[in-house]
C-alpha positions in Angstrom: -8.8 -45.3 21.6 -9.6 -47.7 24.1 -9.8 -45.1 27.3 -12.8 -43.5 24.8 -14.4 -46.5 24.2 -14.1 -47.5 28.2 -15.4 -43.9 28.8 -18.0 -43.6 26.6 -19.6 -46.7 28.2 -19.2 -45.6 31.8 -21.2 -42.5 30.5 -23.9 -44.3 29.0 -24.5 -47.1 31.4 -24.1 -45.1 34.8 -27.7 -43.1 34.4 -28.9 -46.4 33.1 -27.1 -48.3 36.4 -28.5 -45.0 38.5 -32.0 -45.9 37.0 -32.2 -50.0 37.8 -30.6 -48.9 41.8 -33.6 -46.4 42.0 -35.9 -49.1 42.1 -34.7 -49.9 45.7 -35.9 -46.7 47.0 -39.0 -46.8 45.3 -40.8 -46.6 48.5 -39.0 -43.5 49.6 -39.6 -40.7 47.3 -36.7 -38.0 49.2 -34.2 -40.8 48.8 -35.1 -41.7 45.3 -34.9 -37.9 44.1 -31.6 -37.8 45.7 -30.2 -41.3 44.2 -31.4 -39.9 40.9 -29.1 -36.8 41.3 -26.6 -37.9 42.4 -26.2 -40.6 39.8 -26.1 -37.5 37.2 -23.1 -36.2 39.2 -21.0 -39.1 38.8 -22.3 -39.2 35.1 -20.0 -36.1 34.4 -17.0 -37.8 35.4 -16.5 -40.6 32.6 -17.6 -37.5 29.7 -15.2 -35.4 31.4 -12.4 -37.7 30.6 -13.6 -38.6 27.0 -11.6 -37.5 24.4 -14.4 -36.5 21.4 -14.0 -35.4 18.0 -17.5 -33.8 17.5 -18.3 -31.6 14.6 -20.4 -29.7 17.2 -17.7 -29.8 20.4 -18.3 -31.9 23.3 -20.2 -28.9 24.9 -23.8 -30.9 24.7 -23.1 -33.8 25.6 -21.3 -32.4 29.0 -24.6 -30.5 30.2 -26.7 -33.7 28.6 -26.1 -34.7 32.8 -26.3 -31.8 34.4 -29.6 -30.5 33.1 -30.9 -34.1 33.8 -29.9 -33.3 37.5 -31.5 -29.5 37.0 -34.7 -31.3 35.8 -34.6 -33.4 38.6 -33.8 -31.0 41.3 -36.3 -28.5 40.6 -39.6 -31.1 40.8 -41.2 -31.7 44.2 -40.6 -34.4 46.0 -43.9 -36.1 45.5 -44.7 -40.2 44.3 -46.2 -39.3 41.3 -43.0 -38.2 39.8 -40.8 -41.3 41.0 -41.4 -42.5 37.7 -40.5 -39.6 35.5 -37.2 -39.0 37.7 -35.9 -42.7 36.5 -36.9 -42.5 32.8 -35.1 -39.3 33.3 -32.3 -41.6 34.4 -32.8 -43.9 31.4 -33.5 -41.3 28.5 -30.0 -39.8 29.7 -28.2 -42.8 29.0 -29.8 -43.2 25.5 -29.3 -39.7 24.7 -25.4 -39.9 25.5 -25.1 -43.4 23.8 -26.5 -41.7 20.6 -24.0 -38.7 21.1 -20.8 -40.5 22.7 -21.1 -43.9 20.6 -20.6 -44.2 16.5 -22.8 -45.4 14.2 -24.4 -47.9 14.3 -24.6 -48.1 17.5 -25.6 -44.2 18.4 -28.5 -45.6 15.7 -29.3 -48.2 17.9 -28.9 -46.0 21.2 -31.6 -43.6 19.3 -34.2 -45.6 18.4 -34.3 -47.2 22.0 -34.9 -43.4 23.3 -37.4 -42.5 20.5 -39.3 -45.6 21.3 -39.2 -44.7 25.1 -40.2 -41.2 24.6 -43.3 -42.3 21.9 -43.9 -45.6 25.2 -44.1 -42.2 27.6 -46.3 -40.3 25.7 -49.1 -43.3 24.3 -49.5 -44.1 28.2 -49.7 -40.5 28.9 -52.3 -39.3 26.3 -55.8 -38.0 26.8 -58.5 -37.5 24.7 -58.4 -33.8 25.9 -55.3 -33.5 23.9 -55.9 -35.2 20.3 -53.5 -33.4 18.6 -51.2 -35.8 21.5 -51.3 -38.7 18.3 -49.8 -36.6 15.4 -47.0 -35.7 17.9 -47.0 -39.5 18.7 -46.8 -40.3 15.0 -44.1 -37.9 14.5 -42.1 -39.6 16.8 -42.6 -42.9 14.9 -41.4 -40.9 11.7 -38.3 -39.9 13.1 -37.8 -43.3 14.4 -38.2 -44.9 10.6 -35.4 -42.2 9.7 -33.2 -43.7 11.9 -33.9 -47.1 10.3 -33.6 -45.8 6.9 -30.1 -43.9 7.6 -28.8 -47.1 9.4 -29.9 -49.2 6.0 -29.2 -47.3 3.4 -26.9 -45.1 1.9 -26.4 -41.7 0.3 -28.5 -40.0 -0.4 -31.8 -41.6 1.5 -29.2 -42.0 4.3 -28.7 -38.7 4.9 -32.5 -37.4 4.0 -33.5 -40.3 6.3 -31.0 -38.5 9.2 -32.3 -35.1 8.1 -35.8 -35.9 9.1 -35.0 -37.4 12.4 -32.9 -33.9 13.0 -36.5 -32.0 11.6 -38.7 -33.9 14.9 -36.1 -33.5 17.5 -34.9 -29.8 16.4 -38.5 -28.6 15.5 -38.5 -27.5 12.1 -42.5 -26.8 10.6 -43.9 -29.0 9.8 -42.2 -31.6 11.8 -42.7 -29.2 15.1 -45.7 -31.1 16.9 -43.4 -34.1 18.8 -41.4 -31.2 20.1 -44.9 -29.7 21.7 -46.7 -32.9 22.7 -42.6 -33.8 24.4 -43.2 -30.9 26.4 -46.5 -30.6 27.0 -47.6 -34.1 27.8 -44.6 -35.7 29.1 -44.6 -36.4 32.9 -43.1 -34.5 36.1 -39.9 -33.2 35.2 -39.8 -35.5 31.3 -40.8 -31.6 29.5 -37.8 -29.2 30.9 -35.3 -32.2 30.6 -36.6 -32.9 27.1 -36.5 -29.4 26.4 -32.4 -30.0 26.1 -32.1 -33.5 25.5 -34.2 -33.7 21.9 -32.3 -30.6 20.0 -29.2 -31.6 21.7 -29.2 -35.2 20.3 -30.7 -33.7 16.9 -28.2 -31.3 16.7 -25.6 -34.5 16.9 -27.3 -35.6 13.2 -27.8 -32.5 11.9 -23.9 -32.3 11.9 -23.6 -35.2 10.4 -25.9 -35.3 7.6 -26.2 -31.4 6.8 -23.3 -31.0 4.7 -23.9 -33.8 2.3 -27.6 -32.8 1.8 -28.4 -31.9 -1.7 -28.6 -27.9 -2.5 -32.1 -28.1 -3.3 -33.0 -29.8 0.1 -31.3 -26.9 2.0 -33.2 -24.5 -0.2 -36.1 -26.1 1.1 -35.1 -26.4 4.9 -34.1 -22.7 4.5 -37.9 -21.5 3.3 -39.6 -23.9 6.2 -37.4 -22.4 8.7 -38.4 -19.1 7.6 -42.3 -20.2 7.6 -41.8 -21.7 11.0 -39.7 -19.0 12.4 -43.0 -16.4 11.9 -45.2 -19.5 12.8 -44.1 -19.9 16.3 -43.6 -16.4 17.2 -47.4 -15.7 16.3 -48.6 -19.3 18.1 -46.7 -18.1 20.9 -47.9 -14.6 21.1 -51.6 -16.3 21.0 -50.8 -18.5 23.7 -52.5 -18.4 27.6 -51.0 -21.8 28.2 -47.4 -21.2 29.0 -45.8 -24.5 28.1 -47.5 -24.1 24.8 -46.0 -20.9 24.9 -43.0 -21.9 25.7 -43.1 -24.7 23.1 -44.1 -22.4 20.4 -41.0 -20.1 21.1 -38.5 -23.1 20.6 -40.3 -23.5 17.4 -39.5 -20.2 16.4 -35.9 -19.5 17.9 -34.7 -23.7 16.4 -36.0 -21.9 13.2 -33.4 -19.6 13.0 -30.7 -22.2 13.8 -32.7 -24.0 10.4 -32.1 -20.9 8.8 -28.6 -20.8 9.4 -27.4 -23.9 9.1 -29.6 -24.7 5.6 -27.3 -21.9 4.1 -23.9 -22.8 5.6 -24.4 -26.9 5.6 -22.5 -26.4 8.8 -23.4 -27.3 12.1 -20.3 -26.1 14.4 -19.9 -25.3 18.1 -21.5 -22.0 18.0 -24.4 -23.8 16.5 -24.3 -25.9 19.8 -23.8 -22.9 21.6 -27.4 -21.4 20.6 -29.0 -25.2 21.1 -27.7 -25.7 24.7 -29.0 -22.0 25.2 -31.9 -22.3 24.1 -32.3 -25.8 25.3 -30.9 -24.4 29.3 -33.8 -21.4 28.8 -36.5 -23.4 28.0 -36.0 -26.2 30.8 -35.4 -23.4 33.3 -38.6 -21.3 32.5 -40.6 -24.9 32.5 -39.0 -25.8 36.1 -40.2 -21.6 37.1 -43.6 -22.6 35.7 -43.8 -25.9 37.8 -43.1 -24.1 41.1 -45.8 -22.3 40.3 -48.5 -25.5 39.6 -46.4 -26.8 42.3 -48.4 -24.4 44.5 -51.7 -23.8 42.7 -52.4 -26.9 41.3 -51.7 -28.5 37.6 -54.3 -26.6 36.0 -54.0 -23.0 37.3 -54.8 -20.6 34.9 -51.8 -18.3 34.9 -53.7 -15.1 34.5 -55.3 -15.9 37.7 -51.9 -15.5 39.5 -50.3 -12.0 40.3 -48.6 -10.1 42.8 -45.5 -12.5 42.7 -42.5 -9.8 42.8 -43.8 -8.6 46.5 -44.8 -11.9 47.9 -41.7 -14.7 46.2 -38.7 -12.0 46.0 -36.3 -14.6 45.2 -38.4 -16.2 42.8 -39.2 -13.3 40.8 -35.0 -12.3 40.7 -34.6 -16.2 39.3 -37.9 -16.1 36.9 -37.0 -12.1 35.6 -33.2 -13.2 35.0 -34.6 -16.8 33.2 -36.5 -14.6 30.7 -34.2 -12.1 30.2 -31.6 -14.9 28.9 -35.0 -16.7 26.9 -35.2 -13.1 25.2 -31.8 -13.1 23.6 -30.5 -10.5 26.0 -26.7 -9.9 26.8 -24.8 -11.2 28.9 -26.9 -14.8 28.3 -25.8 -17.6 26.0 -29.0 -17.1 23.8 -27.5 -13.7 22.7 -23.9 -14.9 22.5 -24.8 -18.1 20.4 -27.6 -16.3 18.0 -25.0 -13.2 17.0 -22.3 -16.1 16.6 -24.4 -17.6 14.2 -25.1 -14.2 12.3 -22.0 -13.1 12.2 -19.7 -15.6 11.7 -21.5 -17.2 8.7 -23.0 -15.8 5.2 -26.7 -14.7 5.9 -28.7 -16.1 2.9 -31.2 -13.4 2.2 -31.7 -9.5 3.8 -36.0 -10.7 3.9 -34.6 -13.8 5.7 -33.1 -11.9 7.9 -35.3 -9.5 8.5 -37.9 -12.3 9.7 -35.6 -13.7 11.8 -34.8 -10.4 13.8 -39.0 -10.0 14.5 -39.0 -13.5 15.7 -36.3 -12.1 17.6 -38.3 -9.5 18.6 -41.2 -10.9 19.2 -40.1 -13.1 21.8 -39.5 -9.7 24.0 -43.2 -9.0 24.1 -44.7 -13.0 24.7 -42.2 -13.5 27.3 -42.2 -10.2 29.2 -46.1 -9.9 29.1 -46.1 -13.2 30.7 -43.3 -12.5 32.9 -44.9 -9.3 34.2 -48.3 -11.3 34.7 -46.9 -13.5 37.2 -45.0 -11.3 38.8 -46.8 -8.1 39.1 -50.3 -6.4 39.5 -52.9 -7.3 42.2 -51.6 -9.2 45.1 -54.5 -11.5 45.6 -55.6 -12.3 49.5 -57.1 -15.8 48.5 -53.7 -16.6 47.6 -51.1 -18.5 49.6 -47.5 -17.0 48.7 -44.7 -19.0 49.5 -41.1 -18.4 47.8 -38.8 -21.3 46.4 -37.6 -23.9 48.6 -33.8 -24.5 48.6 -33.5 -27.3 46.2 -36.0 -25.1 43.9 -33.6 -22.0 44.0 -30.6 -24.5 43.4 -32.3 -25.8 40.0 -33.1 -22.4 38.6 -29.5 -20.7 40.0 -27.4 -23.3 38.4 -29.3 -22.8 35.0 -28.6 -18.9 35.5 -25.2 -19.7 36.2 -24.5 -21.9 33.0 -26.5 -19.2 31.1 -24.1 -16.6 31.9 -20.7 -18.6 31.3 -22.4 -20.2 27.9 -22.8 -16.0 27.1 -19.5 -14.9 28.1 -16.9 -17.5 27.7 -14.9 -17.5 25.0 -16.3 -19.6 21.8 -12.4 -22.0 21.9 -13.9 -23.7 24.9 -16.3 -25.7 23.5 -14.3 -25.9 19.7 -13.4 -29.3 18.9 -10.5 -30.5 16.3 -13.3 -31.1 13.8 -15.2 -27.8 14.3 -12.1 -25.6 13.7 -11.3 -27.4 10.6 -14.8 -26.5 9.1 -14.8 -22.8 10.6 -11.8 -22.3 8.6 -13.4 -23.7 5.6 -16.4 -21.4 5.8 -14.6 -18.0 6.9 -12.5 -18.7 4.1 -16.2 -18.5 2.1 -17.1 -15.5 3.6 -16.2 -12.5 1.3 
């Protein structure tokens, strides 16, 4: 017990350590960036050697690090992201405090990252984006959850927990702090966030889930249904491809909704889909930033085509990222969404219906935008150069984690705790 507890806090302050020594090199952006990642490496050491009993395995909070160093890997090294790469730094070790710590101080560690994620986005708002202040207000709601879960008790404990889960792991209509996170959040803030906020919602959802009242799940259930169709439509209707890509996580967190409001279950394979999901999203935001990278922050992307013959190793990485968003084989979005349907009752045939067009859907918004980018006219006013090496490193190592997430076997991320439950609810499936 005491090695955990001496672990645990190695893993939470070493980012935060990483953070304060980055101030040092604040004058030299290349050594900053580099600090910054290699702060995240040693950060995998201490969780490596914590011992964990997590309903939803310790597979989470293992790539909480590693897609922190992703994030930070694939940005450019330019001063105006010197600041995002050390919240990065500081949002890491608030998001493993809430995961690797109990209650109440993962309570604590939360509303310290909630309130440093809703500080991030009220200096970053514009009056371009109004809609910037419901997802700010959203935040704030989550934030009271926490409150209300750390001061009361069951049930406004775990309704309080529930609704905190519904901002991070966007459920409709809780969805738009999930959109403004990663659409308004600096440098490489979105694709990092893009893991970090279902990952740590995920973490309450498995602890408040199963002691939610029947008519609550009911409810959860019907939203995730709404939301599911929701986002796939927004995201069909989308030219702006965070949006886009924001609007997809709406719909494919829907199904995980779906599924767990039936079961009361969050397990490993439930983490599974999150850190897929999660891994997709982050990679196709870091594809999308080499892009503005090279064209500028606002570049409209159906002004840019011709990619496949001009960036051949960016078009291998970009095809391969949206295959795996898509739900294809061999990725971890396939293996962790049939995990879920098969290995738990499905509630309804029309639910599941919906859920397969979401599914679906998600073929046609991402290819079409995929095959925008990458083929058509290859425009002469256009100055084509592929991804640098720390760029293909980013988007390779998410590719990597993609594949082994899709093709290794569910008992490595299955804690003590999980098993117990998955025994419990195959022993409910007829």
């Amino acid at each position: 017990m005491t090695s955990a507890i001496i672990y645990s806090w190695l893993a939470t302050c070493i980012p935060l350590i990483g953070a304060l020594a980055g101030r040092i090199l604040w004058d030299d952006a290349p050594q900053l960036k580099k600090s910054c990642v290699i702060w995240c490496l040693i950060t995998v050491a201490p969780i490596l050697k914590l011992t964990t009993n997590l309903p939803e395995g310790a597979l989470l909070l293992g790539l909480l690090p590693i897609v922190a160093m992703i994030s930070i890997l694939g940005q450019p090294v330019q001063k105006d992201h010197r600041l995002s790469w050390l919240m990065t730094m500081v949002i890491l070790g608030l998001g493993i405090g809430t995961i690797a710590h109990p209650a109440p101080l993962s309570q604590l560690f939360l509303l310290a990252l909630l309130v440093t994620i809703t500080g991030l986005l009220v200096r970053h708002h514009t009056i371009l984006w109004p809609i910037s202040w419901w997802g700010i207000s959203q935040f704030c709601l989550a934030a009271l959850g926490v409150i209300v879960a750390a001061l009361t008790t069951h049930p406004l404990s775990s309704l309080g927990a529930l609704v905190t889960s519904a901002v991070l792991i966007p459920l409709l209509p809780f969805h738009t702090g999930y959109l403004i996170a990663l659409t308004r959040l600096p440098g490489n803030l979105p694709s990092f966030s893009a893991f970090l906020l279902p990952a740590v919602g995920l973490h309450l959802m498995a602890s408040a889930l199963h002691i939610i009242p029947a008519a609550i799940s009911g409810i959860v259930g019907l939203l995730a249904l709404i939301g599911a169709l929701y986002g796939a439509v927004k995201a069909l209707a989308q030219t702006r491809v965070r949006l886009m890509l924001s609007y997809a996580g709406l719909s494919f967190f829907s199904m995980l909704w779906w599924h767990t409001s039936a079961s009361s279950l969050a397990t490993s394979r439930a983490a599974v889909f999150v850190a897929s999901i999660g891994l997709a999203t982050c990679g196709l935001l870091i594809a999308w930033q080499i892009i503005r990278t090279r064209y500028g922050d606002d570049v409209d992307p159906s002004s840019i085509s011709g990619l496949a013959s001009s960036m051949p190793r960016y078009a291998v990485l970009l095809s391969l990222l949206a295959l795996a968003a898509m739900g294809l084989p061999p990725f971890g979005v396939f293996a962790g969404l049939t995990g879920l349907l098969l290995h738990a009752p499905i509630p309804s045939l029309i639910g599941l219906m919906i859920m397969s067009s979401a599914w679906l859907a998600a073929s046609w918004y991402l290819m079409s935008a995929v095959q925008r980018l990458l083929f058509g006219t290859r425009r002469g006013d256009l100055r084509y150069r592929d991804v640098v090496q720390q760029e293909w490193a980013a988007l390779t190592v998410t590719i990597v984690i993609l594949t082994v997430l899709g093709l290794a076997p569910i008992e490595w991320w299955t804690s003590t705790a999980t098993q117990s439950m998955a025994g419990t609810l195959s022993r409910a499936i007829p």
